[in-house]
N, C-alpha and C positions, 0 to 999 in steps of 0.2 A: 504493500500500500504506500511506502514511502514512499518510492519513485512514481507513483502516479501521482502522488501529492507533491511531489519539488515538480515535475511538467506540468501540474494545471497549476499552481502557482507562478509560473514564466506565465504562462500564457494567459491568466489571468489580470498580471501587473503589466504586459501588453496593451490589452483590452483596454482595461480602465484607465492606464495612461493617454490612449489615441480619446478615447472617450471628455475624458479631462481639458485634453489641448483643444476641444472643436465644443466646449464649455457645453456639452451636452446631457446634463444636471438629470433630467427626466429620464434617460437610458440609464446613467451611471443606478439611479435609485432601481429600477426593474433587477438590474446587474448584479446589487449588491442583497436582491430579496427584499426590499422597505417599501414595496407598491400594497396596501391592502384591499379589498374590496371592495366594491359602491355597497354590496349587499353582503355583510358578515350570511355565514353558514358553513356547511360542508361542501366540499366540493371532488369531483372527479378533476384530474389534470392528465391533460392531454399535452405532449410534446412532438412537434413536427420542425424538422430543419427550419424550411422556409418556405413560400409558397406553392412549390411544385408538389415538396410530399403532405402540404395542408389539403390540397386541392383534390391530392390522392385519398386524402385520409374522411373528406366529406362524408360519404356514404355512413363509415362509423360514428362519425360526429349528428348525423342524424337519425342512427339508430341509437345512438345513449337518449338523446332528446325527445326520441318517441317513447322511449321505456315508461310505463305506468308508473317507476320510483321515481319520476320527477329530478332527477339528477341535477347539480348544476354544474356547470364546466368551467375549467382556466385553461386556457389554451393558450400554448407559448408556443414563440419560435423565436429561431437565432436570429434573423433578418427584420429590418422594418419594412421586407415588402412581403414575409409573411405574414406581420402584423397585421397591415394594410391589408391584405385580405381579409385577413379571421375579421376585421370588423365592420368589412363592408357588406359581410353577410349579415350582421345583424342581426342575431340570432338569439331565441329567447333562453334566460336563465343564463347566459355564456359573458363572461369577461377574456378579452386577450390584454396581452403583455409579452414584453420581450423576455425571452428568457432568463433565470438567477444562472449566472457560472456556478458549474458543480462543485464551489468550495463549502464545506461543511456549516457556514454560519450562516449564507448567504442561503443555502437551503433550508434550512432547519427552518429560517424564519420564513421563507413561504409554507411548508407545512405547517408552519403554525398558525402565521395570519389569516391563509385559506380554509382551514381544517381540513385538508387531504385526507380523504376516504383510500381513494388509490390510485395507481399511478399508471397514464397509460403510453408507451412509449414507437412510435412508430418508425420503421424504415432503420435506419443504422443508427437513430440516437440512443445509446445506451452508456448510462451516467452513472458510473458508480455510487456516488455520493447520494442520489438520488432516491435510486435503486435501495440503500442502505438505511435512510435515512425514512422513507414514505410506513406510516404505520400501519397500510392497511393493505390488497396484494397489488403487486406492479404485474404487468401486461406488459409483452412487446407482441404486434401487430404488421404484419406484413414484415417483417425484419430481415434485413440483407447483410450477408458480412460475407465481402470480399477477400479473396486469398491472402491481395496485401493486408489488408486489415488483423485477419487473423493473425498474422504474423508477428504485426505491431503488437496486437494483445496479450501473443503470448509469451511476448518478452518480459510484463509487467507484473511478472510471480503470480500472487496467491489474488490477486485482487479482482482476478476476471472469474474463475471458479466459484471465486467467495459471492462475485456479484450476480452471476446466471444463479446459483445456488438459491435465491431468493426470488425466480421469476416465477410468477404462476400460472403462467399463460405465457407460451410462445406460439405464435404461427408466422412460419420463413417466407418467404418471396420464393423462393424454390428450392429445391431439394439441395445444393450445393451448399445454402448458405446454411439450411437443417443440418445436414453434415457437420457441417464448421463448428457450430454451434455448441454440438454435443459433445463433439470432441473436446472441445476447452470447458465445458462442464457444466452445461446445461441437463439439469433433472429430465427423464426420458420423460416423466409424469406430467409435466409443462408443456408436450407436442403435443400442439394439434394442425389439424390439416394445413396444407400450404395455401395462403394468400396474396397475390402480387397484388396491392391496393390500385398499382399505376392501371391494371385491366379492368378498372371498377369506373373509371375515369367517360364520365357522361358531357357530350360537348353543350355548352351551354348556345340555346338560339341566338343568330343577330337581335337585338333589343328591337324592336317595335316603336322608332322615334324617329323625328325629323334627322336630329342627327347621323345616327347610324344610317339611313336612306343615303343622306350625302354621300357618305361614304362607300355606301355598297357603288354608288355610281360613279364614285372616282375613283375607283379598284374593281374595275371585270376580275370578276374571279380568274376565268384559263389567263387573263395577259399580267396575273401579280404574284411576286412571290414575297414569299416572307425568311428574313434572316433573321430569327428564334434565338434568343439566348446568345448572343455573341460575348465573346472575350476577348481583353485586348491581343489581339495580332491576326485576329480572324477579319476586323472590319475591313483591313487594308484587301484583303482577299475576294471579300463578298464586292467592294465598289468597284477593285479592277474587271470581277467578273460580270458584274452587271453593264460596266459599259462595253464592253467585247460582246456580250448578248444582244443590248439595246443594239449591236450593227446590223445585226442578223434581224431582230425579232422589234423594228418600230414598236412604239406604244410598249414597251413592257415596264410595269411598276414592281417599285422596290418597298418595301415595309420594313423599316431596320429597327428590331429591336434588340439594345442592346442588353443583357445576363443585370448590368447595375444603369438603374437610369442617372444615379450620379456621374456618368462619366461623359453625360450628354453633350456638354463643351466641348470635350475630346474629338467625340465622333464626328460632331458638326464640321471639325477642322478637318479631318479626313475627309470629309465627303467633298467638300474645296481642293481640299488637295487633290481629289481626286480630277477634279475640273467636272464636277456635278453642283447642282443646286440643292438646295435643304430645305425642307419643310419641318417645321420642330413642334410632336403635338402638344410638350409641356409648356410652350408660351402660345397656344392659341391658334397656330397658324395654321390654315384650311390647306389639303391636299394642292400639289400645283399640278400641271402633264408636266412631264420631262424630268421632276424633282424626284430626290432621296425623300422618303417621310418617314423622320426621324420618331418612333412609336419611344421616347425617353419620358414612359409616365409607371404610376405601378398599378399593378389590379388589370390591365385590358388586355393582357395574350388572347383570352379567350377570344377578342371583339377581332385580332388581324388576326386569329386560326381561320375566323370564319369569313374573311375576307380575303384571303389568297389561296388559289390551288396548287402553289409548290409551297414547300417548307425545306429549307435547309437549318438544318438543329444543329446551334454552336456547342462548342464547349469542346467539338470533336476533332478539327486540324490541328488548334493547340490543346495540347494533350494534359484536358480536364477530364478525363471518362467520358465524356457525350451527355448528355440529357434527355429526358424521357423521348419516347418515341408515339408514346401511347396516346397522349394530348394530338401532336397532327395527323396521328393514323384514326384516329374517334373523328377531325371533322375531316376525313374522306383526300387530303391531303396528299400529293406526291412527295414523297420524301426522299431529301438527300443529307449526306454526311458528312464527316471526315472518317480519316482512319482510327480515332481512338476512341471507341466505344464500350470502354469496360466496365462500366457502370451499369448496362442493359445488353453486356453478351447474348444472352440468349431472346429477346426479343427483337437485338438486330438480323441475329442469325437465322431467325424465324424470316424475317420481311424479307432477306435475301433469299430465302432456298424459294419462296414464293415469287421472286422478281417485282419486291414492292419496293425496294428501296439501291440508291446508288451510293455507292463509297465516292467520292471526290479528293482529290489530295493536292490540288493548287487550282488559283483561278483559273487556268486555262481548260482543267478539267470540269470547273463548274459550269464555267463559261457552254461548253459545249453541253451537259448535261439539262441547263435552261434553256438552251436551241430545240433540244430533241422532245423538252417535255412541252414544249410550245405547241407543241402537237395537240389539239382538243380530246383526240381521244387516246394518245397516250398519256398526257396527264390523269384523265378520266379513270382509265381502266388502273394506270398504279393507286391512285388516289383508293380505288374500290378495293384493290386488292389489300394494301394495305389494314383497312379499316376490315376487311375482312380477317386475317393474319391476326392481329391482335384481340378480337373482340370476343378472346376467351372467358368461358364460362369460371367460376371458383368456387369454393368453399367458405364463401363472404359469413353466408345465413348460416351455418354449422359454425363456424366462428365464433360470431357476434354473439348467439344463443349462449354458447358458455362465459362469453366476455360476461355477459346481464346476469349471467345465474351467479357469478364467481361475486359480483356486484352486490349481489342481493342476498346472498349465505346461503342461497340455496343449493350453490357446490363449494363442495368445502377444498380447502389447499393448505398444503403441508408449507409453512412457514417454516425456513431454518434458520430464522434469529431467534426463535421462541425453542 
C-alpha cells in the first residue's frame, strides 16, 4: 500500500498544484472531498472517467432511478466535460461533482458528507482508497483492465488483491479483462456475466428546433465528416486531409471536434495554418460553405454524430488507444481510424472482419479514404454495416437485477473487511 500511497500522493500534489495556479477554488474543494449536498441523505455513488464512459454508463444510471428504493445518486467524474454532462441531464434525486482524488481524507469525507450506501464503479476506474474506505458493497460494472494495466497493478504488492478482495459485484467488458481480473484476485463469487456498457450506447435524435434544422442544412449528411475526439498532432492530419479531399470531392464539410474544447485557440490557429477558414461554435458563429466548424463546446458529440456520415475517431494516429467506436457505429456512421486502437481491440476487430471500418495512418491515407467514402452508397452500406457489427445484445438486465438486489439486502455479499 505504501507505494500506491507515495504515487497518488505525486500525482495528487500535481493536480492540486495546476488547480491552485488557474485559482480554480470550486474544483480544488470537489478534489479535496469538502462539496456536500443540496439534499443531506444517503446516497448510491457512481464513478465514470469522463463523459464517454458517463454516457456509457446511462442505461444503469437509469435503472438505479427507476428502482422502487428510490435511490439517490452522486455521480463523479475526472473531467468537467463529464460533469457537464451528468448535469445536463438533469436528473431526479442525482447531484454531480468532480471527483475526490483517492487520498484517504479526501475520501473519507465524501463518504461521510454523502452517506455512501455503496459504491458503484464503472469501466477501469478502480480506486483503492475508495474501494477500502465505502461502508456499504462497491460494484464495478462493465470493467476493462488492459494487459498494460494489469501489469502496472501488479507491480503494487498486496494493494490490488486487498482491493478486488472487497468487490461484490464484478461484470468485465469481456472475457480478457474477466481473466485479468481474477488472476490478480478478484473473489470468483463477484462474476457475473460480461457487460461492455459502450454496446448499450443508444444514439440520441437530432433535437427538434430551429437551430438544429440550421444545421442539418449546412451539413448534408453523405458530403460531412466528423473528426471525433482529436488530440494534439492529429488536427494537423485531419486539415491536410480535408483539403487534399475538398480537391476531389467540392462541397465537403468538416466538423472538428477536438478530445478538450480548451484547446480551441490552438486549433483555430491550425486550421489558418492550414490556409482554411474557421467557424468556432463556442463564440456563436453560424456554419460558413468552405469553412472548418470548429465543434470546441462540451455536451454536443451526440448533435455532429448525427450530422455527419463519416466519422474518423481520434485519439488513434497518436497513440492514445483510440476511442469508443460504438457512439458512430449507433448513429449508422462510416468509420475511420488510426493504427492505435487498444483501448477497443476487439470491437475494432469486429468492424474490420465485417469491412465496416478503415485503418488510416497519414493524411494522405485519409485523404483518399474520404474520396472513396464520398460515394453515397458506400458511405451508406459501411455506415449500416457498422451499426450492425456492434449492436450486440448483453447481459445488461441479468446484471443490473443483482446490482438492485445487492442494493437492497436482498442478496447478500461476503464483505472481507468484516
Amino acid at each position: 500500500m505504501f507505494r500506491y500511497r507515495f504515487l497518488l500522493s505525486l500525482f495528487a500534489l500535481a493536480v492540486l498544484a495546476g488547480l491552485v495556479l488557474r485559482g480554480r477554488r470550486a474544483e480544488i474543494a470537489a478534489r479535496l472531498g469538502r462539496i456536500a449536498p443540496a439534499r443531506p441523505g444517503p446516497h448510491v455513488w457512481l464513478h465514470a472517467a469522463s463523459n464517454g464512459e458517463l454516457a456509457s454508463a446511462r442505461p444503469a444510471i437509469d435503472a438505479l432511478l427507476a428502482d422502487p428504493a428510490g435511490h439517490r445518486l452522486l455521480i463523479t467524474c475526472n473531467s468537467t466535460t463529464g460533469l457537464a454532462l451528468a448535469r445536463s441531464w438533469e436528473l431526479p434525486r442525482t447531484e454531480a461533482m468532480l471527483a475526490p482524488l483517492d487520498l484517504r481524507r479526501a475520501t473519507r469525507s465524501v463518504m461521510q458528507r454523502w452517506r455512501v450506501q455503496a459504491l458503484i464503479l464503472t469501466e477501469s476506474e478502480l480506486w483503492p482508497n475508495r474501494v477500502a474506505l465505502c461502508p456499504g458493497p462497491v460494484m464495478l460494472i462493465g470493467a476493462r483492465l488492459t494487459e498494460g494495466t494489469a501489469r502496472a497493478w501488479s507491480r503494487l504488492g498486496r494493494v490490488v488483491p486487498q482491493t478486488l478482495g472487497h468487490i461484490a459485484l464484478a461484470s468485465a467488458q469481456d472475457a480478457a479483462s474477466r481473466d485479468r481480473l481474477l488472476a490478480l484476485g478478484l473473489p470468483a463469487t463477484a462474476i457475473r456475466p460480461d457487460v461492455n456498457l459502450k454496446a448499450l450506447y443508444r444514439p440520441t435524435p437530432l433535437p427538434d428546433s430551429p437551430e438544429a434544422r440550421a444545421l442539418a442544412a449546412a451539413f448534408p449528411r453523405q458530403m460531412t465528416w466528423l473528426a471525433a475526439s482529436t488530440h494534439e498532432g492529429e488536427e494537423e492530419i485531419v486539415l491536410a486531409a480535408h483539403a487534399q479531399a475538398m480537391q476531389a470531392v467540392p462541397g465537403l464539410r468538416l466538423i472538428l471536434a477536438p478530445r478538450h474544447p480548451r484547446r480551441g485557440d490552438a486549433v483555430q490557429g491550425l486550421v489558418a495554418a492550414a490556409g482554411l477558414r474557421c467557424a468556432r461554435r463556442s463564440q456563436g458563429q453560424p456554419p460558413e460553405p468552405g469553412a472548418v466548424y470548429l465543434a470546441d463546446t462540451l455536451g454536443e458529440m451526440a448533435l455532429w454524430y448525427n450530422l455527419a456520415g463519416i466519422a474518423f475517431v481520434g485519439g488513434s494516429v497518436v497513440d492514445r488507444g483510440g476511442h469508443t467506436p460504438y457512439e458512430p457505429a449507433a448513429h449508422g456512421q462510416a468509420i475511420l481510424h488510426g493504427p492505435h486502437v487498444g483501448n477497443f481491440t476487439q470491437p475494432y476487430a469486429a468492424l474490420h472482419d465485417a469491412g465496416a471500418a478503415l485503418t488510416v495512418h497519414d493524411a494522405a491515407e485519409l485523404a483518399q479514404a474520404l474520396i472513396a467514402l464520398s460515394d453515397p452508397a458506400a458511405q451508406t452500406r459501411n455506415g449500416a454495416q457498422a451499426q450492425q457489427v456492434l449492436a450486440q445484445g448483453t447481459a445488461f438486465d441479468t446484471m443490473m437485477s443483482d446490482c438492485l438486489a445487492i442494493l437492497s439486502g436482498r442478496a447478500k455479499f461476503v464483505d472481507a473487511r468484516k
